[in-house]
N, C-alpha and C positions, 0 to 999 in steps of 0.2 A: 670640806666642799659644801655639803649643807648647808653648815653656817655661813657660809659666802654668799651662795643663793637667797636665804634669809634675809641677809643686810641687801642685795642686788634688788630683791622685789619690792623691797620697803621704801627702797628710793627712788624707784620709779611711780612709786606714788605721785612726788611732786616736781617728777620731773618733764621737762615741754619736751616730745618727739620729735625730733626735726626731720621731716622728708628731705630726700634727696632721689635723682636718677640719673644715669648716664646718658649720652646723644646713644643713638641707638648706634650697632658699629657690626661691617659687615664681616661675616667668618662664614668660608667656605669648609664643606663638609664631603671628603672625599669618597667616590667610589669604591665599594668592594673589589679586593684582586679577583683572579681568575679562579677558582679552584682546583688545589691538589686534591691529590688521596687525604692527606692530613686535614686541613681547613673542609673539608666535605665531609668528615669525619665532626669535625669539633663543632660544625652548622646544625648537621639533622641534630647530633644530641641535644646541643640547645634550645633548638627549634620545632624538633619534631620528638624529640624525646626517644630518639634510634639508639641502639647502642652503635660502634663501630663493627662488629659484627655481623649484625642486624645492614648496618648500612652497606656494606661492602657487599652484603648476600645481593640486598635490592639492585643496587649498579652491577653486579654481576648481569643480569636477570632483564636490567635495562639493555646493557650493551649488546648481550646478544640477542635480543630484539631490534638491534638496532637502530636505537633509538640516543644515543647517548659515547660519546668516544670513550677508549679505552680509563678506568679508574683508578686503574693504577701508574699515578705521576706525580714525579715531581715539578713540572715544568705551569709556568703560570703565563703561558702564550698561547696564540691561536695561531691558526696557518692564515695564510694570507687572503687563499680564498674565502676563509669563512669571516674573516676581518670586511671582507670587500661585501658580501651577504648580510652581515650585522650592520652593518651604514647605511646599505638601502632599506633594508628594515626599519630600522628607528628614525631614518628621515621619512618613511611613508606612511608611521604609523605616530610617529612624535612630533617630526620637523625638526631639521639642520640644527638649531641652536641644542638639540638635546644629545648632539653625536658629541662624543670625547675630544676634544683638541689633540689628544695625547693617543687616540686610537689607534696610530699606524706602530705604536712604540710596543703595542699588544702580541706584533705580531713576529712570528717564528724566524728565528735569524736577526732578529732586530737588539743592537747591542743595549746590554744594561751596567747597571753598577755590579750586575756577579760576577766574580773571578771568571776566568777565561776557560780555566781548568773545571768548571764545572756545569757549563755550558753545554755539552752535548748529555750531560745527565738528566740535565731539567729541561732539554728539547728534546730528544727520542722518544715522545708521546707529545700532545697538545696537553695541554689541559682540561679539564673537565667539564665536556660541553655538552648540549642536544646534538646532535648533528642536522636537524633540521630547524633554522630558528623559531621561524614560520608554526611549529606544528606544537597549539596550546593544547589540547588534547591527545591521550593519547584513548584507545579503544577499552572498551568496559569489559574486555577480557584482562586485563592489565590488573595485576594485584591492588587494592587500595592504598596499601602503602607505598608501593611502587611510584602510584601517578604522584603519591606528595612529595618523593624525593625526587621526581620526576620537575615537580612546576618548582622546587627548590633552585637546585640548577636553571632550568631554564630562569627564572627570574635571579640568581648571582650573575648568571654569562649577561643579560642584559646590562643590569644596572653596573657590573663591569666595564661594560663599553660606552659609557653612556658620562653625560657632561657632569661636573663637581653641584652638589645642590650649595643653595645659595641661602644665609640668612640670616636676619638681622638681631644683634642680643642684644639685652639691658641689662643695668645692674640697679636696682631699687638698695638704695637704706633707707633706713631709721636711728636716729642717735640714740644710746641708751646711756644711762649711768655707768660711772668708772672709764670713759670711753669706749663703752660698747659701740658695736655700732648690729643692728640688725639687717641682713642680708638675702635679698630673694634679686633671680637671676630668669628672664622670660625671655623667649626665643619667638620671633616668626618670618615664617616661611617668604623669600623675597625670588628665590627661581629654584621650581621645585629638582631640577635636573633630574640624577638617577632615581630618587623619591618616588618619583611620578608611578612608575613600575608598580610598587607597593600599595602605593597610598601614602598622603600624607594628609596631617589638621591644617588644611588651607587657612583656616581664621583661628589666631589666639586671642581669646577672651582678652586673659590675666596680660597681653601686652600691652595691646590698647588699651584696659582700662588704671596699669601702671602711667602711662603715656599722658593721660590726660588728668593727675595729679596736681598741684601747681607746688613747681621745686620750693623748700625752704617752707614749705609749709607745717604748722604745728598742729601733729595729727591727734584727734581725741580719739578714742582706746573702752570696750567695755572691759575687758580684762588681760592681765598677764599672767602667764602659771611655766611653769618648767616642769620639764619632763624629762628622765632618762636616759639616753640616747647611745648605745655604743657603735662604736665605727672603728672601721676597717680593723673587722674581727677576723681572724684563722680559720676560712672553712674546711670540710674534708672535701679531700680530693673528688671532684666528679668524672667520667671515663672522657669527658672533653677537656676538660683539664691535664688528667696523665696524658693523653694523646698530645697535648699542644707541649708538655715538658717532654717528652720523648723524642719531639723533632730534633 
């Protein structure tokens, strides 16, 4: 393999780069489901670095504060009222275009692709919501960990209900020797839908300035060097990984 590398860098000595890029092409990028016990489990760890544990204590803690619907479900639907409460919300605080097309499909009783037979398992709770959409804070008696699993949820129940983000990709090459070809791949934002909630990089540098390249052009180069690279290596398990194999 070295000596492959070897002979690959020496050729690129004398050889011309050809630029190339794609038309840009749009790819929509779907909303978060609703959350379970499980997926509320697999987020904070990721996110907030909870164990499940840990997490189930805080949604304890939340709910009967009532602040938060029951955390233990499996059901990834909302009641109808709170579907009809989420729309006026994110049309008075987003506007119309940022409600889900697919919102009323969210809600409890509303047929899906699940078996029939398992239907009243994953409806006999909602899923895992604030119960008030409306309320960003909550009171500074409120554990600190608490409020972060707290604006968690609230900010999944949103961007749940909320329209597909929008946005445009590129493919840039480069010709290399042996018919390599080199590969970089730039995204921007074209409608930020559920994003918005978050945040998102309103302006990508690296797309615009792929974009204004002129294709077929022979790019000059201070250096080439390789480097190491392993991928998709065998990790160990994390507690949101065994939770997400356990489902």
């Amino acid at each position: 393999v070295e000596e492959d590398m070897e002979v690959f860098l020496e050729e690129s000595g004398d050889f011309d780069h050809q630029y190339n890029i794609s038309e840009p092409k749009k790819v929509d990028k779907k909303q978060p489901l609703p959350f379970t016990t499980s997926t509320l489990q697999q987020k904070a760890s990721n996110e907030l670095h909870f164990s499940p544990k840990q997490t189930m204590s805080l949604a304890q803690k939340l709910y009967e504060n009532g602040y938060i619907t029951y955390m233990r479900t499996d059901s990834k639907k909302y009641s109808k009222e709170f579907i009809l409460k989420a729309t006026s919300f994110i049309k008075k605080t987003y506007g119309n275009k940022y409600i889900s097309s697919n919102i009323n499909q969210l809600a409890v009783g509303c047929s899906t692709k699940s078996k029939k037979n398992n239907n009243n398992a994953q409806e006999a709770h909602e899923a895992i919501r604030p119960t008030d959409i409306e309320k960003k804070q909550l009171p500074a008696t409120i554990d600190s960990r608490a409020k972060r699993l707290y604006q968690l949820i609230l900010r999944n129940t949103l961007e749940s209900c909320m329209s597909l983000a929008q946005y445009l990709t590129i493919s840039a090459t480069i010709t290399a020797p042996q018919k390599h070809l080199y590969r970089y791949t730039a995204e921007q934002v074209a409608f930020p839908g559920w994003k918005i909630v978050g945040g998102y990089e309103k302006e990508n540098a690296i797309y615009h300035f792929l974009l204004k390249i002129k294709k077929q052009s022979i790019l000059s180069y201070k250096k080439i060097y390789s480097k190491l690279v392993l991928k998709d290596l065998k990790t160990h398990y994390t507690e949101a990984r065994l939770v997400q194999q356990l489902e």
